[in-house]
Every structure is written in structure tokens, then in C-alpha cells.
N, C-alpha and C positions, 0 to 999 in steps of 0.2 A: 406827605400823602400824594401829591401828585406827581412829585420822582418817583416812588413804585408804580403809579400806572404807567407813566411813561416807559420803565421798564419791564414793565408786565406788557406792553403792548410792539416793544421792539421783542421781546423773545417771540411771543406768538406769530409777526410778521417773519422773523426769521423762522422758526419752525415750517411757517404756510411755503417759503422761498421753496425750503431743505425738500417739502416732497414736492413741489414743483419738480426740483432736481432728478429725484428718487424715480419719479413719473418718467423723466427720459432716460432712465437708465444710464445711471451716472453718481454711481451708489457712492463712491469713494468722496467725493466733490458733496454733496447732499450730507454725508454723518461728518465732514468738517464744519459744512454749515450749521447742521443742528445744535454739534458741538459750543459754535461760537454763538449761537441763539437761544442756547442754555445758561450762560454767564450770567445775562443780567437779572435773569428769573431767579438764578442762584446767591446773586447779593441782596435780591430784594426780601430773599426769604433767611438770609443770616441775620440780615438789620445793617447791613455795611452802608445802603443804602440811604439810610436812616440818618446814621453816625455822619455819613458825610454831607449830610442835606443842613444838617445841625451846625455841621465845622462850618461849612460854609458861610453862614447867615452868624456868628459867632463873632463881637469882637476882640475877644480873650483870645480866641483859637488863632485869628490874623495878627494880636499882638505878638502870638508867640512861635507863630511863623517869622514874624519880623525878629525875636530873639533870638532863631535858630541862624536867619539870615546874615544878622551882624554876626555869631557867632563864626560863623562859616569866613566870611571876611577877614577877621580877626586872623585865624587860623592861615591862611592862605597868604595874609601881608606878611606875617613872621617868617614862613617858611619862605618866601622872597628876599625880605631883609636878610634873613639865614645863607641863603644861596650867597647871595652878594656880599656877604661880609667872609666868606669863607669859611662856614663852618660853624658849627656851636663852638661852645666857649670850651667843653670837654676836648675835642678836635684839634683845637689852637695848641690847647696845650702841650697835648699829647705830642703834635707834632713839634714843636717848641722843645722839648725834653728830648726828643728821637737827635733834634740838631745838635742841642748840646752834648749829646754822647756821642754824635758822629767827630764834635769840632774837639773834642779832647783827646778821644784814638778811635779812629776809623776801624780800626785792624782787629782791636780790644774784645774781649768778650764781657760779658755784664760782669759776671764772677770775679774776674780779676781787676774792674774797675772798683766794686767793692771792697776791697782789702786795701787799696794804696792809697797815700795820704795825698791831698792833693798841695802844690805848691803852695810855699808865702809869697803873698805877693807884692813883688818887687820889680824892678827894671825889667824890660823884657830883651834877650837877648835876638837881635838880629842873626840871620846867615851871614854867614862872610862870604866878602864879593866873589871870590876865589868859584866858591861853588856854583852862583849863579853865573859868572861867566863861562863854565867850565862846561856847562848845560847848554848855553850859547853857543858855544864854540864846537860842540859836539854837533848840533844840528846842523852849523854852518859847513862842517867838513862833509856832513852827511850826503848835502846837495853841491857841492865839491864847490863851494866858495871860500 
């Protein structure tokens, strides 16, 4: 009850400002004013007014302001934890599977990864030193060492 008079009494003071304004010829400046001196005449006569005089004094309503609040927290730690761990767990993987097609054949197209059996696995054969020296030795003459 006496949040609508309070806001029944700031519109009419806004209104009295608006033709103050109007008075000096200042017409643009006075219909912003009235404009903004008709909002709260306008919630008082929705009941928003009302609804919020109610939340206010409510403790259900501030409990579950406080449920939206943890909720919102909740939300905001994950996506942190998320950031910092690199990724959701879909991301990990995905890129995890991208590696191991790259460390099998870079060059490969998926298609033809598909059809070839992949080795037994056994000893792994080294390069022979031949090569890597060979790669050495190329660079060294490169820069005329």
C-alpha cells in the first residue's frame, strides 16, 4: 500500500517537473521527462508493484534467490575447472583420436586407414644409423662444414 503511493507520488512530481519543462519551451526534454514519470504510475497499475513489495518481505522468495545464487556459482566453478583442465572430456578425446591418426600416417586419408590391418605387435624396428647420419651430413655440407 504505501509502495503505490510512493509511486503514485514520484510520477505526479515527475509529471509537475515535465510541464515545468514544457513551460520553457523545451518540449523534447519535458515528453522524456513525462515519459520517465509515467513508469512508475504504470507498474503501480499492473500490480508489479505489488508482486515486488511481497518478494521483498518474503522468505521463500530470498531463499530462492539464494538457490538461484548457488546455482549460478555452481555453473561458473565448472566452466573454470573446465577451462583449466583443457576441455570437457568430449574435446580430450576427440583430440586424443585426431593424435593417434596423425602418429600412424600423417599423409593417410581416413578411407584408406580403414581397410589396412594394423601390425602385430612385436619388436619395433629402428632406422638405421646410415640414414640419420646421412641427414646430418647433408645439413653439415649445407653450411659448408
Amino acid at each position: 500500500m504505501i509502495a503505490e503511493t510512493i509511486c503514485s507520488a514520484v510520477a505526479a512530481a515527475g509529471l509537475g517537473i515535465a510541464a515545468v519543462t514544457a513551460y520553457r519551451k523545451r518540449f523534447l526534454a519535458a515528453a522524456r521527462l513525462a515519459a520517465y514519470a509515467l513508469v512508475p504510475l504504470g507498474l503501480v497499475m499492473t500490480g508489479a508493484v505489488e508482486w515486488a513489495a511481497d518478494t521483498a518481505f518474503s522468505p521463500v522468495a530470498w531463499a530462492g534467490f539464494g538457490v538461484l545464487g548457488a546455482a549460478w556459482l555452481l555453473f561458473t566453478a565448472t566452466r573454470a575447472a573446465e577451462r583449466r583442465s583443457g576441455g570437457t572430456r568430449k574435446e580430450r578425446k576427440a583430440a586424443a583420436k585426431a593424435a593417434r591418426r596423425d602418429a600412424v600416417a600423417p599423409a593417410a586419408s581416413a578411407p584408406s586407414l580403414a581397410g589396412t590391418a594394423r601390425p602385430a605387435a612385436g619388436p619395433k624396428k629402428t632406422a638405421a644409423p646410415a640414414e640419420d647420419f646421412s641427414d646430418i651430413e647433408a645439413i653439415l655440407k649445407k653450411h659448408g662444414i
